[in-house]
KOLMAR-506479 format. One line per field, with one value per residue (C-alpha): residue in three letters; residue number from 1; x, y, z. Coordinates in Angstrom, 3 decimals. Example, Ala and Ser with C-alpha at 12.3 -4.5 7.8 and 13.67 -1.06 7.14 Angstrom:
res <- ALA  SER
n <- 1  2
px <- 12.300  13.670
py <- -4.500  -1.060
pz <- 7.800  7.140
REM end
This chain:
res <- UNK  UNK  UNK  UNK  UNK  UNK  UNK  UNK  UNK  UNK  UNK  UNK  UNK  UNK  UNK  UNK  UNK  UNK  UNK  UNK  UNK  UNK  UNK  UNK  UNK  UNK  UNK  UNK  UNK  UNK  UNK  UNK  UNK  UNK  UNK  UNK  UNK  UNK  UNK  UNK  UNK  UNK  UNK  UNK  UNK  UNK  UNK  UNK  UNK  UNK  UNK  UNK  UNK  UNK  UNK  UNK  UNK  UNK  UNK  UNK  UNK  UNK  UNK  UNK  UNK  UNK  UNK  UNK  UNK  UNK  UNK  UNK  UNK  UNK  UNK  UNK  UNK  UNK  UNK  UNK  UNK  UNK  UNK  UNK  UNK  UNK  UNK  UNK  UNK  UNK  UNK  UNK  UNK  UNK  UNK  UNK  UNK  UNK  UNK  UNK  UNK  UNK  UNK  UNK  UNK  UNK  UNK  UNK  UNK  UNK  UNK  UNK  UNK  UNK  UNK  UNK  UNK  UNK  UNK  UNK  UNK  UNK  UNK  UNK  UNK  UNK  UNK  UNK  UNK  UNK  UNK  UNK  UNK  UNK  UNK  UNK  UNK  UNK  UNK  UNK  UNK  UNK  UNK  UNK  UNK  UNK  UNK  UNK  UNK  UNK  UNK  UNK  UNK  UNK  UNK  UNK  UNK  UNK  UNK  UNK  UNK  UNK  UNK  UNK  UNK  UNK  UNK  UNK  UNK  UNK  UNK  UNK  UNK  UNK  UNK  UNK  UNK  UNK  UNK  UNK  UNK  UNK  UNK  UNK  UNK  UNK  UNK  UNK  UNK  UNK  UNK  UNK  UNK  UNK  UNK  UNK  UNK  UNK  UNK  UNK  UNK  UNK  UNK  UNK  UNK  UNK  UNK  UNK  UNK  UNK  UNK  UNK  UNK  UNK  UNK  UNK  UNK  UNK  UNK  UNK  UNK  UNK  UNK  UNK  UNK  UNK  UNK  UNK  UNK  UNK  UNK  UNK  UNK  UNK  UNK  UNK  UNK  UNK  UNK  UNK  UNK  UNK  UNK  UNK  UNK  UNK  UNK  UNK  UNK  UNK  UNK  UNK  UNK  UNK  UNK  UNK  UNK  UNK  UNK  UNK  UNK  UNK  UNK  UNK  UNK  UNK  UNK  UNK  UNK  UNK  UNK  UNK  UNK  UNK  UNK  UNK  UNK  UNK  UNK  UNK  UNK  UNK  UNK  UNK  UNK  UNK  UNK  UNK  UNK  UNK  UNK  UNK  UNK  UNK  UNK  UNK  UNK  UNK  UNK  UNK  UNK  UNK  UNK  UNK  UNK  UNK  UNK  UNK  UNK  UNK  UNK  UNK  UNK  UNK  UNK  UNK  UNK  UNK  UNK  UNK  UNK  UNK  UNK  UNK  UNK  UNK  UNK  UNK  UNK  UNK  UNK  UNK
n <- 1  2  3  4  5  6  7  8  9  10  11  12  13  14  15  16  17  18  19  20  21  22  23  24  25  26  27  28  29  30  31  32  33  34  35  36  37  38  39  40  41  42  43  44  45  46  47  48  49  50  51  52  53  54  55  56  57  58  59  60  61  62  63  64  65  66  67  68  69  70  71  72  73  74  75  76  77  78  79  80  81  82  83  84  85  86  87  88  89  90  91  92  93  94  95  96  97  98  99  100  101  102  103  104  105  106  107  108  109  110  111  112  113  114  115  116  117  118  119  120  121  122  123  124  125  126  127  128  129  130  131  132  133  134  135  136  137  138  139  140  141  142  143  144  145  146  147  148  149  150  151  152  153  154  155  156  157  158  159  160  161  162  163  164  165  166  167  168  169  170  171  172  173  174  175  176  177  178  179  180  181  182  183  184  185  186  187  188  189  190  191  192  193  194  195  196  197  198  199  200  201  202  203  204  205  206  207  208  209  210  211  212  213  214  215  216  217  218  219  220  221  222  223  224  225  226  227  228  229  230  231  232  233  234  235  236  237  238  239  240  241  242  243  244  245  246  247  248  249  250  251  252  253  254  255  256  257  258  259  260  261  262  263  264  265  266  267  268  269  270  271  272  273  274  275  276  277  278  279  280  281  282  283  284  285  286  287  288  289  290  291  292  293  294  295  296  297  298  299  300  301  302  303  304  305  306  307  308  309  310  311  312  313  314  315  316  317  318  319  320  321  322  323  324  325  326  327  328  329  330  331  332
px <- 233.360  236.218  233.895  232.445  235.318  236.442  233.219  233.481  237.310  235.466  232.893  235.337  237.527  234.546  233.904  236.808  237.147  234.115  235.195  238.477  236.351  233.924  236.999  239.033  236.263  235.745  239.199  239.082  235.760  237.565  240.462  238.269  236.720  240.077  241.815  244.432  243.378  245.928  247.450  249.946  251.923  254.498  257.864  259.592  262.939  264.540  266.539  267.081  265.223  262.238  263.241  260.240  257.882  259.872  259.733  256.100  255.751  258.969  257.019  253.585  252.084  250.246  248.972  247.310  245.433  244.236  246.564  249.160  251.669  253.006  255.888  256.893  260.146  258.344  261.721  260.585  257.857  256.047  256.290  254.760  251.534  251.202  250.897  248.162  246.144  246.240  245.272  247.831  249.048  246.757  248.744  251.774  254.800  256.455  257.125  253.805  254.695  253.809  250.138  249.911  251.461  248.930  246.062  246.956  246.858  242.922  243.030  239.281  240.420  243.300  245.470  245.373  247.974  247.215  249.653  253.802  256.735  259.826  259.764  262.840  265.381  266.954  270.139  273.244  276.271  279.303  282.286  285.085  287.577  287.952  286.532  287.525  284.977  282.614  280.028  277.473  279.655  282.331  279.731  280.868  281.922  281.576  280.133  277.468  275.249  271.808  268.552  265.934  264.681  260.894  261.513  262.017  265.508  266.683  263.600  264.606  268.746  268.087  265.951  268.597  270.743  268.768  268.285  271.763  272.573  273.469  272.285  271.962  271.661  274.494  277.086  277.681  276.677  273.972  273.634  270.265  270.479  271.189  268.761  267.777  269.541  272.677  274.201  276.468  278.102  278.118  279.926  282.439  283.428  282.714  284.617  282.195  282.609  279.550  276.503  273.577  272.879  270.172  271.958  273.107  274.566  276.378  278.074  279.109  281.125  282.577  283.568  285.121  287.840  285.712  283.746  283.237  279.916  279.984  276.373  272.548  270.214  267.324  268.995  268.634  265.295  263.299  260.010  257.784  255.939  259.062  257.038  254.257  251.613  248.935  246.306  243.309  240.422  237.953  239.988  239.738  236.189  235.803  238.327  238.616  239.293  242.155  243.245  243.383  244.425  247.347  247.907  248.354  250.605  252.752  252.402  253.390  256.588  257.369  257.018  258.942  262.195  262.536  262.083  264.342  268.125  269.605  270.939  267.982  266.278  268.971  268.281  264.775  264.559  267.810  265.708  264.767  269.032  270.962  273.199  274.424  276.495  274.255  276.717  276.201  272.659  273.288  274.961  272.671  269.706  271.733  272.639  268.912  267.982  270.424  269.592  265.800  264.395  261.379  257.676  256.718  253.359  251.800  249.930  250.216  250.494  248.983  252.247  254.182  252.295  252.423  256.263  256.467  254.477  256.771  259.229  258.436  257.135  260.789  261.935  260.036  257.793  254.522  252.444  249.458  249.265  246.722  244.460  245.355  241.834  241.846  245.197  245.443  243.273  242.395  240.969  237.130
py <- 232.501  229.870  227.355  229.042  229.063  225.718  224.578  227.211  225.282  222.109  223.027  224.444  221.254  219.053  221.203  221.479  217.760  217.301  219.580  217.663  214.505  215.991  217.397  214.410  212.212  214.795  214.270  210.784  210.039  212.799  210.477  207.237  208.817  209.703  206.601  205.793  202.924  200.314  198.787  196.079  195.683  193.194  195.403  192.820  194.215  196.747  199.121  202.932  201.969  202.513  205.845  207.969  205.181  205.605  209.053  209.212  207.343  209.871  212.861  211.810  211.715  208.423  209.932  212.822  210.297  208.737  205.804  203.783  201.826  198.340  197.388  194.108  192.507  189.357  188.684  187.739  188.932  185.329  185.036  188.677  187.638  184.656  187.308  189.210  186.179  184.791  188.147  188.292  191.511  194.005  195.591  193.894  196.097  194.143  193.519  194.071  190.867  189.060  190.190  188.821  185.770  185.828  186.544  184.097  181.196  181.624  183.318  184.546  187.620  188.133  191.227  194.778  197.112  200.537  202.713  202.525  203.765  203.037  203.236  201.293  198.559  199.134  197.492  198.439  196.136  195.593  194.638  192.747  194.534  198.410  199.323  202.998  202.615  199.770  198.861  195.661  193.607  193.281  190.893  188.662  185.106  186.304  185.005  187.427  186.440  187.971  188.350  185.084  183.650  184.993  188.529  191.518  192.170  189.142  189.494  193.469  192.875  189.959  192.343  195.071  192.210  191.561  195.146  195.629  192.741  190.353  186.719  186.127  182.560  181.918  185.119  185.016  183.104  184.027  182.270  182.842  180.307  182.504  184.272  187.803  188.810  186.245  187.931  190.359  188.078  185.312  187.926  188.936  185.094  183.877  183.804  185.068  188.154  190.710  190.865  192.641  194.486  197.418  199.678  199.574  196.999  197.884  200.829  198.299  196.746  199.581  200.903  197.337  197.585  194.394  195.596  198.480  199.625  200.113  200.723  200.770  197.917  200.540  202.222  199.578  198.217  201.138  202.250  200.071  199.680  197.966  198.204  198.676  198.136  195.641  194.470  191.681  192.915  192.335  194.496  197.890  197.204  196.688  200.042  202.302  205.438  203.539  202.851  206.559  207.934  205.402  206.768  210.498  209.356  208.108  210.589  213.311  211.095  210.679  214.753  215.585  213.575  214.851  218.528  217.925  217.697  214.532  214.875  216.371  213.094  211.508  212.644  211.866  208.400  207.633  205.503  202.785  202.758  202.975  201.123  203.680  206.911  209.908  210.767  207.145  207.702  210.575  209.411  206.426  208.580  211.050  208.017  206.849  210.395  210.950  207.881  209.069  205.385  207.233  207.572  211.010  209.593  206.625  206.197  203.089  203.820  201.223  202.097  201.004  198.107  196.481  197.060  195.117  192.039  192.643  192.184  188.874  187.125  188.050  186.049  183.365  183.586  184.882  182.734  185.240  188.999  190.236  192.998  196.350  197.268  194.121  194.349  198.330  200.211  204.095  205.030  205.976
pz <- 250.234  250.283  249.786  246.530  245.422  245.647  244.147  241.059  240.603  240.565  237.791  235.845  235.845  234.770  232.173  230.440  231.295  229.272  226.404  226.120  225.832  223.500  221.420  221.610  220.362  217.475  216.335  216.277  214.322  211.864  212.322  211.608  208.761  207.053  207.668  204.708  202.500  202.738  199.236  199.717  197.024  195.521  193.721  191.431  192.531  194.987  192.990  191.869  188.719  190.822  192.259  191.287  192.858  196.408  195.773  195.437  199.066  200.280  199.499  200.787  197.786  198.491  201.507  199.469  197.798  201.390  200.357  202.818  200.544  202.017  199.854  199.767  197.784  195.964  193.532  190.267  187.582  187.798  191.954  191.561  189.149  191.592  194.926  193.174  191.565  194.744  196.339  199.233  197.707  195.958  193.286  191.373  189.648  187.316  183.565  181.431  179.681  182.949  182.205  178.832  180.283  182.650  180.061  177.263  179.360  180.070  183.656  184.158  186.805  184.960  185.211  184.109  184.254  185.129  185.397  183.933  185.583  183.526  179.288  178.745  179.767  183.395  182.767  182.354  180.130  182.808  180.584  181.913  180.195  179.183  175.802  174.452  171.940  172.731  169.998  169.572  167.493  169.834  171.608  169.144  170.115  173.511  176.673  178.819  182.091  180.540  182.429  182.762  179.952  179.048  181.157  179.790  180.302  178.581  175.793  175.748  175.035  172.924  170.854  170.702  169.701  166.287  165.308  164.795  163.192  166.204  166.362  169.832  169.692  166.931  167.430  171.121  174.278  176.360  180.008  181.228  184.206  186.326  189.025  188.895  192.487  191.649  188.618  190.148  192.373  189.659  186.743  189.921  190.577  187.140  183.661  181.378  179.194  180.163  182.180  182.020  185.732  187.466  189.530  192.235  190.975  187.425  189.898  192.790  190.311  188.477  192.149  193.242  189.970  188.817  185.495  183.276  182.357  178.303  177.440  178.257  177.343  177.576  174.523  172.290  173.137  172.248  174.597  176.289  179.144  180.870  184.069  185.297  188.192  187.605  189.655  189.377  187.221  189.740  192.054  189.420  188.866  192.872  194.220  190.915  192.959  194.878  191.331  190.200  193.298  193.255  189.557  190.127  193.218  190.362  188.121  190.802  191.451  188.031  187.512  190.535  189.876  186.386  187.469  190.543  190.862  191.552  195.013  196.089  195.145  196.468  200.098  199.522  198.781  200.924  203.660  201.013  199.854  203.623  202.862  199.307  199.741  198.808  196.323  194.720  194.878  193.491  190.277  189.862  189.455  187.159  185.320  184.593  184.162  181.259  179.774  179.448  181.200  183.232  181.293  181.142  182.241  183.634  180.496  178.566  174.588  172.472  169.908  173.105  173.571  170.127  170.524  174.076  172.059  169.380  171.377  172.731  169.838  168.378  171.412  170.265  174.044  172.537  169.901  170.723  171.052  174.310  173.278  174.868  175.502  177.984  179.720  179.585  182.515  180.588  184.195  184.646
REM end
C-alpha cells in the first residue's frame, strides 16, 4: 500500500512538472509574441517643455501601443536630423524647421514630421533687473544672450521682435554665440542685459536672486509647430503603425496633462527631473500651462505651417518654402 502510494506522489509530481512546463512555455511564446517594439529616439533638449512627452512614457501609454521608448539627449536640432539620417536613432523631436532644412538641401529620405507636441516658443525672458511693467521696447539699446542662430528660439523672438516694432539687428544686441545648454551659466557670469531660457532654467535663476523672468517668447511668436517628432520617410512608409501608435501615445499625454493638476503631473514625471523639488516642478508645469505652449493635438495645421516658414524667411534662413504635403505625415 505504501508503495502505491509513493508511486501515485511520483506521478503526480511529473505531472504537474509537465503542466508547469507546458504553462510556462505558453506564457512565454504569448510573451514573444507581444514583445514591445523598440523606438530609439533623439529629444533635442531635456526640459519641462517636454512634460506631456515624459508623461506619455510615465503613464504607460507607449506600452499600450506595444511601444518601448529609448530616449536619448542628442543636444541640438541639426546633431538631431544627423542621428535619424544616419539611422542610429529612429525618430527625431526637434524644431520642424530642421526638416525643411533637411528637405531644401536635396536629401532623397528626407524627413517627415508626424506628430507636434508644443505650439509655441519654450522660453522664457530672464531680466537682469526688476521691471514693474516690462514691455518690448525697453529691449532697446540693450544687450540679450538669444537662442542659436537658424533655430527656432532665436528665429521665434527675433520674429516677436519685428511685430512690435523692434529691429533686432539695429535696436538692441543679440549674441547668438552662445550654446543651447551654456546660456544660463553664461547670463549668471556675464554682463549682458537679458537672455532667453526653457525652464528649469528661467526658475533656477529667479530662485538664485540672479534674474527676473519678465515675459514669454511663446507669446509673441504666435503658433507653430515649435516641435515636433520626425522620422526618415522610408521609415513611415516601412513601420506606419509604429508611427500611429507612437501618435496616440502623444496625444493621450498631451490630453492628460491639460485635464490634470499640476502636482499631480508633477509626481508623475518626477523620475526624468530628480534633481527639481516637486513643488518646482510643480510651478514649471503651471507656468507652461498658463501660458497655453502645449498643442491640443499632435496634428500639424498647414495655417501653422506657412507661419513656421514665415517665420524663417523673416529671419532671412529660408530662400524656399517645403511643401506641407511632403514634410507633414496625415497618418494612413
Amino acid at each position: 500500500m505504501k508503495k502505491k502510494i509513493i508511486i501515485l506522489i511520483c506521478l503526480l509530481i511529473v505531472l504537474a512538472g509537465s503542466i508547469f512546463i507546458f504553462t510556462s512555455k505558453k506564457f512565454n511564446n504569448k510573451d514573444d509574441k507581444n514583445t514591445l517594439t523598440k523606438v530609439k529616439v533623439a529629444e533635442v533638449a531635456h526640459t519641462i517643455f517636454y512634460a506631456p512627452a515624459y508623461a506619455a512614457i510615465s503613464k504607460g501609454y507607449f506600452k499600450e501601443e506595444n511601444i518601448k521608448i529609448d530616449l536619448i539627449l542628442t543636444a541640438g536640432a541639426d546633431k538631431v536630423t544627423a542621428a535619424v539620417l544616419s539611422g542610429d536613432v529612429d525618430v527625431g523631436f526637434c524644431g520642424s524647421e530642421a526638416t525643411i532644412y533637411v528637405y531644401n538641401s536635396g536629401e532623397k529620405d528626407y524627413l517627415v514630421n508626424f506628430a507636434r507636441l508644443t505650439k509655441r516658443d519654450g522660453a522664457f525672458l530672464v531680466s537682469r533687473k526688476k521691471y514693474n511693467n516690462f514691455t518690448l521696447d525697453d529691449l532697446k539699446g540693450k544687450t540679450v544672450i538669444g537662442g542659436r542662430k537658424g533655430g527656432m528660439p532665436e528665429m521665434t523672438f527675433e520674429w516677436g521682435l519685428r511685430q512690435n516694432g523692434i529691429d533686432p539687428k539695429k535696436d538692441l544686441s543679440i549674441d547668438t554665440s552662445v550654446a543651447f545648454p551654456a546660456m544660463e551659466g553664461a547670463f549668471i557670469g556675464g554682463d549682458a542685459d537679458f537672455v532667453t531660457l526653457f525652464e528649469p532654467n528661467a526658475l533656477n535663476v529667479e530662485k538664485q536672486g540672479l534674474g527676473y523672468v519678465v515675459g514669454y517668447v511663446g507669446e509673441w511668436g504666435g503658433e507653430v509647430p515649435y516641435t515636433a517628432y520626425n522620422a526618415r520617410k522610408s521609415y513611415i512608409k516601412e513601420n506606419p503603425e509604429v508611427i500611429d501608435g507612437f501618435t496616440k501615445a502623444i496625444n493621450k499625454g498631451l490630453e492628460y496633462v491639460k485635464k490634470t493638476d499640476s502636482s499631480i503631473v508633477a509626481k508623475d514625471i518626477y523620475e526624468f527631473f530628480p534633481e527639481l523639488s516637486l513643488n518646482d516642478l510643480t510651478a514649471i508645469i503651471e507656468r507652461y500651462k498658463t501660458n497655453d505652449a502645449w498643442a491640443s493635438s499632435t496634428k500639424i495645421s498647414k495655417e501653422d505651417f506657412e507661419h513656421l516658414q514665415e517665420i524663417m524667411t523673416s529671419a532671412g534662413e529660408l530662400d524656399k518654402k517645403a511643401p506641407y504635403d511632403k514634410l507633414i505625415y496625415q497618418g494612413k
